[in-house]
ZAPAMAR-982918 format. One record per residue (C-alpha): x, z, y. Coordinates in pm, 1 decimal, always signed. Layout:
N
ATOM, x, z, y
ATOM, X, Z, Y;
...
END
This chain:
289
ATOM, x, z, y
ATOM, +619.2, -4869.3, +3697.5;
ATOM, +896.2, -4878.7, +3931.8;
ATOM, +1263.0, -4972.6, +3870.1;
ATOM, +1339.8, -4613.1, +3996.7;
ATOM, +1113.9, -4493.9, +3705.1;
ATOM, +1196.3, -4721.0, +3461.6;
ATOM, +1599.7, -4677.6, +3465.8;
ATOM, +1535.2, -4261.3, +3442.1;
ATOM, +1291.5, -4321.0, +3182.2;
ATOM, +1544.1, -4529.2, +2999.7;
ATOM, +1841.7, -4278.7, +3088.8;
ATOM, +1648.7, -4006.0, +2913.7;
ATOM, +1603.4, -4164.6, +2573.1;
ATOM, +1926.4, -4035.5, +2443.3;
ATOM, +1976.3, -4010.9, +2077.7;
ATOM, +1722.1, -3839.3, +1991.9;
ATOM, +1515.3, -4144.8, +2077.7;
ATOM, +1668.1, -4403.1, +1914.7;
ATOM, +1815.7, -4276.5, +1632.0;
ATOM, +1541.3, -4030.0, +1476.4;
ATOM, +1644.3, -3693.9, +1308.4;
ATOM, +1724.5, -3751.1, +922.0;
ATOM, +1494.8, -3516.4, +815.8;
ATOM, +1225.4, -3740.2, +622.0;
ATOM, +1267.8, -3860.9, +229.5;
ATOM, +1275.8, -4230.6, +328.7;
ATOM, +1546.5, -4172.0, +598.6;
ATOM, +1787.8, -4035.7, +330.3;
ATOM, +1737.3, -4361.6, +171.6;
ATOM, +1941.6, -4513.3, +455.2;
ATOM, +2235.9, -4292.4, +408.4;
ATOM, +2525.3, -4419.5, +255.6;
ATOM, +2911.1, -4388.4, +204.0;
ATOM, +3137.0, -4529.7, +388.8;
ATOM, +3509.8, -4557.8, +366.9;
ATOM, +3667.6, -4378.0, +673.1;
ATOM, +3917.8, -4636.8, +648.5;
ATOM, +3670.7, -4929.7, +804.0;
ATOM, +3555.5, -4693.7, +1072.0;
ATOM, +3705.7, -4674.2, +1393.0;
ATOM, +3599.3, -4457.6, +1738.5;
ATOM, +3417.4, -4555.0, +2010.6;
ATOM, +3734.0, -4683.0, +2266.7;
ATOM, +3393.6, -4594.4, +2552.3;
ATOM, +3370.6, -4247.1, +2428.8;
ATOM, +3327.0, -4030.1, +2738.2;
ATOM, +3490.7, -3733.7, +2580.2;
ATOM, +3872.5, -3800.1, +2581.8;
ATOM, +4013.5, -3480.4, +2442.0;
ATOM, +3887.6, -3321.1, +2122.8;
ATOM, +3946.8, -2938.7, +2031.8;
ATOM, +4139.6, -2915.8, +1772.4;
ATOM, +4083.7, -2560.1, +1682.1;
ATOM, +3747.3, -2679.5, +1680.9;
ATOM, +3812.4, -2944.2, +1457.2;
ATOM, +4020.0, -2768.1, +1219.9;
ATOM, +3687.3, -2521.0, +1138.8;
ATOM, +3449.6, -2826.0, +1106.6;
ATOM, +3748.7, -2953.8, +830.7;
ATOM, +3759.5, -2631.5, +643.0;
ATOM, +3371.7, -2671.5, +629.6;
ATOM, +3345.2, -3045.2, +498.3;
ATOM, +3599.3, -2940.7, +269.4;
ATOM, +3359.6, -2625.1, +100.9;
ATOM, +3026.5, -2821.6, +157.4;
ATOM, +3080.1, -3155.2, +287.7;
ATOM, +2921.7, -3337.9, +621.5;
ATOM, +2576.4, -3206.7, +627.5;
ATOM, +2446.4, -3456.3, +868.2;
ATOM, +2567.9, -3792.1, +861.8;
ATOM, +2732.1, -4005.4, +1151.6;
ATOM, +2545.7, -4307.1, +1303.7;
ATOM, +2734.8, -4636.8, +1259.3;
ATOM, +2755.7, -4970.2, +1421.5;
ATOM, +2875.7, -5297.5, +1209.8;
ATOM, +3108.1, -5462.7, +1423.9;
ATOM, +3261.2, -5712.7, +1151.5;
ATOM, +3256.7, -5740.6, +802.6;
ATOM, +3328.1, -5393.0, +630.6;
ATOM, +3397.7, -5272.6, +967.3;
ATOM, +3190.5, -5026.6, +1136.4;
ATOM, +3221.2, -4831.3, +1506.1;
ATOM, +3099.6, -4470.2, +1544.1;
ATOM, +2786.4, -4440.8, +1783.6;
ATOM, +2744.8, -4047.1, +1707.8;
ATOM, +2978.4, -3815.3, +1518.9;
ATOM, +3320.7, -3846.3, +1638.2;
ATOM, +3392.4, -3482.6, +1554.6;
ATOM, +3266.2, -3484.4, +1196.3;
ATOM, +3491.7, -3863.9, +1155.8;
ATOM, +3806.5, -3659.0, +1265.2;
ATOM, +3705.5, -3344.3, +1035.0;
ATOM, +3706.4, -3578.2, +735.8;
ATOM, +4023.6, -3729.5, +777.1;
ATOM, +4177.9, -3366.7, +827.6;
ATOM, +3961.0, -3270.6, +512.7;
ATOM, +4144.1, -3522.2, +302.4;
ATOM, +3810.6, -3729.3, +263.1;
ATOM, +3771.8, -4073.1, +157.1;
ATOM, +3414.4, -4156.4, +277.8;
ATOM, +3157.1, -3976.1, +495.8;
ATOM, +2762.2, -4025.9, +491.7;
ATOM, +2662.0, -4194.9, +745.2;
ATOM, +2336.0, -4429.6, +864.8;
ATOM, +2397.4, -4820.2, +965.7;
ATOM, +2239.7, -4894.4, +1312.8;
ATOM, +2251.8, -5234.9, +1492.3;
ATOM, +2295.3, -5081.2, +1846.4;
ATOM, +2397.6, -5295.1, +2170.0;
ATOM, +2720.4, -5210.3, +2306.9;
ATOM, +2576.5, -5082.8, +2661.9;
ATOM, +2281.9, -4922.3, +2465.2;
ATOM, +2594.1, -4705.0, +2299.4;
ATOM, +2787.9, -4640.2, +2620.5;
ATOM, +2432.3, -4514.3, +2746.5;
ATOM, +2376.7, -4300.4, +2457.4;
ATOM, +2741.8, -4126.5, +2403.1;
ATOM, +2748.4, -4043.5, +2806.4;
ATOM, +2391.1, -3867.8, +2818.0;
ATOM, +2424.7, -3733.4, +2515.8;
ATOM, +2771.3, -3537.4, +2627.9;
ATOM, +2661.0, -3455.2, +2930.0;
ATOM, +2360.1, -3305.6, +2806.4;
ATOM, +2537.1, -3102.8, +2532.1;
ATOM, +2767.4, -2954.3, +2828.5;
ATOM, +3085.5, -3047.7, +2587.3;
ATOM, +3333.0, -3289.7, +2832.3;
ATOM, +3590.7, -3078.5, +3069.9;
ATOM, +3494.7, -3144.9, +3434.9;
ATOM, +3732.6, -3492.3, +3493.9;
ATOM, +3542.5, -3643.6, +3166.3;
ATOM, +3158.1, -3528.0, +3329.0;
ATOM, +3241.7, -3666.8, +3633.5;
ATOM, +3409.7, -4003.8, +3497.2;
ATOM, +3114.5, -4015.2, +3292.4;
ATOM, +2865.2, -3948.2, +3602.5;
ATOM, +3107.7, -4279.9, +3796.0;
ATOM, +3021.8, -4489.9, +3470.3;
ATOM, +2623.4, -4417.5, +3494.8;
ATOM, +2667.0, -4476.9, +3847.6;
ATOM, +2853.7, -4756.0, +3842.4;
ATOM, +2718.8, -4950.2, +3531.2;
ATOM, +2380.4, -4850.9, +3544.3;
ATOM, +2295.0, -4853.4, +3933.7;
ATOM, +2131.2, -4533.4, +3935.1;
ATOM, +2111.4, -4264.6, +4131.6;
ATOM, +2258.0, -3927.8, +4172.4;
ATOM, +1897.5, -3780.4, +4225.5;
ATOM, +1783.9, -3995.8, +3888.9;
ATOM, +2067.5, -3824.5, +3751.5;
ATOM, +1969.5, -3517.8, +3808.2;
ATOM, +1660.3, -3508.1, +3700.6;
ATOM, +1772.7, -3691.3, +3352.7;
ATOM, +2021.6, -3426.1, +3280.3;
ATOM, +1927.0, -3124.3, +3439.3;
ATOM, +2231.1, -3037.9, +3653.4;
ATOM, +2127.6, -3038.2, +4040.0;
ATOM, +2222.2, -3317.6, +4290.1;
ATOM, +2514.5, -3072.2, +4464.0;
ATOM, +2675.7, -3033.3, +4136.9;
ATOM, +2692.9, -3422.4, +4071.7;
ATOM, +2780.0, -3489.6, +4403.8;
ATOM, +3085.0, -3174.1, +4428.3;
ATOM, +3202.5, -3284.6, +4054.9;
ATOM, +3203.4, -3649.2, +4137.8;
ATOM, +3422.0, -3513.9, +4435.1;
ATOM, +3695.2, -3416.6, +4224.4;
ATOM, +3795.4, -3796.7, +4164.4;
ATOM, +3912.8, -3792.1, +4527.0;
ATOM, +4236.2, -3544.9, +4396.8;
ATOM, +4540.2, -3719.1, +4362.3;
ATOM, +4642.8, -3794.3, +3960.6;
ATOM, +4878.9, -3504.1, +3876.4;
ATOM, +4616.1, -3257.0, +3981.5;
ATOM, +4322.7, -3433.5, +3826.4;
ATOM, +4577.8, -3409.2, +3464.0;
ATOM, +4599.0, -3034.2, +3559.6;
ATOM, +4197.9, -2992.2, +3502.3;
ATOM, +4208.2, -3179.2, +3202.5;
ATOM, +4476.4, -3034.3, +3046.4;
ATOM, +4322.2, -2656.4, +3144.5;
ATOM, +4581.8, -2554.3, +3352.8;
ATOM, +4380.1, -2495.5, +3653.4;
ATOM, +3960.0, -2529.0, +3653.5;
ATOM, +3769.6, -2768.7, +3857.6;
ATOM, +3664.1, -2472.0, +4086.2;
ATOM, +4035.2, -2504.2, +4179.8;
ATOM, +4019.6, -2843.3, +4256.3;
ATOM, +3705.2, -2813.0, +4444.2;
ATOM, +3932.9, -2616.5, +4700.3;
ATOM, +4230.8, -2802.5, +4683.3;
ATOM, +4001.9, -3116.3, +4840.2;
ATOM, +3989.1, -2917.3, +5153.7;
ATOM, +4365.8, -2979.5, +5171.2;
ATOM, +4447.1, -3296.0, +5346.5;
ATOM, +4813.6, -3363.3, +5271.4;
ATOM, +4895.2, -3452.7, +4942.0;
ATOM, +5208.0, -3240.5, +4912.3;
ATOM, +5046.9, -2953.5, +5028.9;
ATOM, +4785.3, -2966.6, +4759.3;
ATOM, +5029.1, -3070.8, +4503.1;
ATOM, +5242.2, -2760.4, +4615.4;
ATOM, +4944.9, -2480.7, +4607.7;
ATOM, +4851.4, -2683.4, +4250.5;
ATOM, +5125.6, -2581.0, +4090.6;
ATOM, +5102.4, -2204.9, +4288.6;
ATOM, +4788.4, -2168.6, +4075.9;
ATOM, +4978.7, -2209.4, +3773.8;
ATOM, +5281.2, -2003.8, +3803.8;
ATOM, +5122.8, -1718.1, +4048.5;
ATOM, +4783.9, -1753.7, +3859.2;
ATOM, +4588.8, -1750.5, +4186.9;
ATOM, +4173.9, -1712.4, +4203.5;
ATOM, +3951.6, -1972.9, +4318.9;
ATOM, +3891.6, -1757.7, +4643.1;
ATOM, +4250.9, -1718.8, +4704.0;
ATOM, +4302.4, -2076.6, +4696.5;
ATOM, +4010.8, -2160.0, +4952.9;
ATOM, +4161.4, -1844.5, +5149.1;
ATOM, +4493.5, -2081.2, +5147.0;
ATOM, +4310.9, -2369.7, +5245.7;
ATOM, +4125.8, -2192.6, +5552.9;
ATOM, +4461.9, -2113.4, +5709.8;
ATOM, +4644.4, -2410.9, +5696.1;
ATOM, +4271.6, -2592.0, +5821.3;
ATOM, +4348.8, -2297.2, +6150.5;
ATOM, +4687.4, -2378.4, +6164.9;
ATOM, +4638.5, -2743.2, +6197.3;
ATOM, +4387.7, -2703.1, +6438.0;
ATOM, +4557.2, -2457.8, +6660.2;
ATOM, +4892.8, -2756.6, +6675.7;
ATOM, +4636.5, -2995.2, +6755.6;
ATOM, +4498.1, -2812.8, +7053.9;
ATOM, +4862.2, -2681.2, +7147.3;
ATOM, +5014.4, -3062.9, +7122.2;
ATOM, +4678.7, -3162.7, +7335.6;
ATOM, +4704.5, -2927.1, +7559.4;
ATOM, +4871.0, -3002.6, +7895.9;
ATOM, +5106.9, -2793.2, +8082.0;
ATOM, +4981.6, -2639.6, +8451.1;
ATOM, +5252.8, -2863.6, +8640.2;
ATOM, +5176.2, -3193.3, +8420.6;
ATOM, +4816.1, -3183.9, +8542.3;
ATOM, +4911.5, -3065.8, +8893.2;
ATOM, +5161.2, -3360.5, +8926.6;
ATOM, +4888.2, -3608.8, +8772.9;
ATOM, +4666.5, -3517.9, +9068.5;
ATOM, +4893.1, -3529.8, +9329.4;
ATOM, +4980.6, -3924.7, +9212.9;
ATOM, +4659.6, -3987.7, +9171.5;
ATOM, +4575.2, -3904.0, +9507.9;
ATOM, +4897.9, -4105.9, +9623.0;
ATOM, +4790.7, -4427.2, +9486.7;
ATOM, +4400.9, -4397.8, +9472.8;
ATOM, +4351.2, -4420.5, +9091.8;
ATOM, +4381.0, -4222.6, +8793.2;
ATOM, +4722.7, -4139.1, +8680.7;
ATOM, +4815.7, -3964.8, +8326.6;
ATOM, +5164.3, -3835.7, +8184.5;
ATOM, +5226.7, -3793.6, +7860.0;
ATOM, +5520.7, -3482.9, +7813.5;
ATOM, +5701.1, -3476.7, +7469.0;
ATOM, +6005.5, -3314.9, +7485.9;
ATOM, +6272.3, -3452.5, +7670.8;
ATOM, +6125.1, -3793.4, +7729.6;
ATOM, +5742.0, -3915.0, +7870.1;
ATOM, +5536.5, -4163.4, +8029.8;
ATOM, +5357.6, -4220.0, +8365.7;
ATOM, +5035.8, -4404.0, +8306.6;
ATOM, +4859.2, -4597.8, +8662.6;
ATOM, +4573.7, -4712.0, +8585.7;
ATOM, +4455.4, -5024.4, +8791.0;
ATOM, +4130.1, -5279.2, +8812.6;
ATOM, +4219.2, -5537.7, +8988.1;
ATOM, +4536.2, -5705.4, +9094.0;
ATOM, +4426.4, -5609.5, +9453.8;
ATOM, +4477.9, -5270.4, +9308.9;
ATOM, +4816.3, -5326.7, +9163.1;
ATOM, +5011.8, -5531.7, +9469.7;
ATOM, +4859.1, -5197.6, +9716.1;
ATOM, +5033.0, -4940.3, +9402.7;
ATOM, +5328.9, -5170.9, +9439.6;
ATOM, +5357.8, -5183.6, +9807.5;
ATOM, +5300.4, -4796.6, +9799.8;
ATOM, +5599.7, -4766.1, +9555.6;
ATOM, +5830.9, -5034.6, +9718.2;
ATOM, +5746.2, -4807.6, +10040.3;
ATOM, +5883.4, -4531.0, +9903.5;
ATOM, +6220.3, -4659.5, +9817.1;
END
């Protein structure tokens, strides 16, 4: 086997691999209490921002039936324990008013965890598009695979990867905006066609107060991608007389001659190859006078 093969093989284990579904007698066994007060988050947890709605629901449940499936634990010191799966239910509990929470004790490597908790969000489709991509950078990244192995460990195709990944390149405020929901990453998708930083910070915060559509945005984009292009041709394009006067020089000393027109003020450029060339320019000029 391949390293190719092995890493996607690896990538694909996911949680369901190495920690088994509690659904046999002797796995119940290995459920105990633990005090919520020697537990504490995974500080690598991909998923940075937690719906509290979401939460308050899965609170109002624990406090009717109580967690029906328990979290996954690692010891980290004595008493002292690290979530590997079940961040959600941990935060219901406190809300809940609970003490302790069932969970299962499993002696996990650190990077085994990272592993797990990024697969295991992006396959459950639950981070907002900065988190999936920031977790797609840390596979990347830490894990030297590829966006293709990726792809095929997740599901989600290599354009997707490759156009969420993209959304890194925005400039900070913007990237807070699709966190925080104020505009989606299909938004930010066509702000990167913007070049200018200002510019995209200024139709950014368009979307927000005039509540513009993805297609309206790339509609904005378009034209200021024209507009630029039409100044570039019209500040590289050379006025009749310049280009006339050019040629008539040129033919005057024998070599090519360029002038460079902005506004009030230019340049005459003679171009020469040898200092043969430039003491005949010179004479030529000094003849002149």
């Amino acid at each position: 086997m391949n390293n190719t093969s092995r890493r996607s093989k690896r990538l694909g284990k996911g949680l369901s691999a190495l920690i088994p579904e509690i659904n046999e007698e002797v796995d119940k066994k290995d459920i105990i209490e633990i005090k919520l007060s020697n537990i504490r988050p995974n500080k690598n947890q991909p998923r940075k921002e937690f719906n509290d709605e979401k939460i308050k629901a899965l609170s109002d449940s624990i406090k009717n039936v109580g967690v029906l499936q328990p979290i996954v634990l690692k010891p980290v010191e004595k008493d002292t324990y690290m979530i590997i799966a079940g961040e959600r239910r941990y935060r219901a509990s406190i809300l809940a008013g609970k003490e302790t929470i069932p969970a299962v004790i499993k002696d996990i490597s650190i990077k085994d965890i990272m592993e797990i908790a990024l697969i295991e969000n992006l396959q459950r489709e639950n981070l907002n598009s900065i988190e999936e991509a920031l977790a797609y950078k840390n596979l990347i990244d830490n894990y030297k695979v590829t966006q293709e192995e990726l792809s095929e460990v997740i599901g989600k195709s290599r354009p997707h990867i490759t156009n969420t990944l993209r959304l890194l390149n925005l400039q900070p405020k913007i990237i807070k905006m699709i966190e925080n929901g104020q505009i989606t990453a299909g938004h930010g998708k066509a702000l990167l066609r913007v070049e200018n930083d200002d510019n995209q910070l200024e139709i950014a915060n368009r979307i927000i107060k005039e509540d513009l559509s993805v297609r309206a945005v790339e509609d904005i984009a378009k034209k200021m991608s024209k507009n630029k292009d039409a100044k570039k041709v019209q500040k590289n394009a050379k006025d009749i007389y310049i280009i006339d006067a050019e040629e008539k020089l040129s033919n005057i000393f024998g070599t090519k001659v360029s002038i460079s027109a902005g506004g009030k003020k230019g340049k005459i450029e003679i171009v020469y190859n040898s200092e043969e060339e430039l003491n005949d320019i010179l004479s030529m000029m000094m003849e002149e006078e």
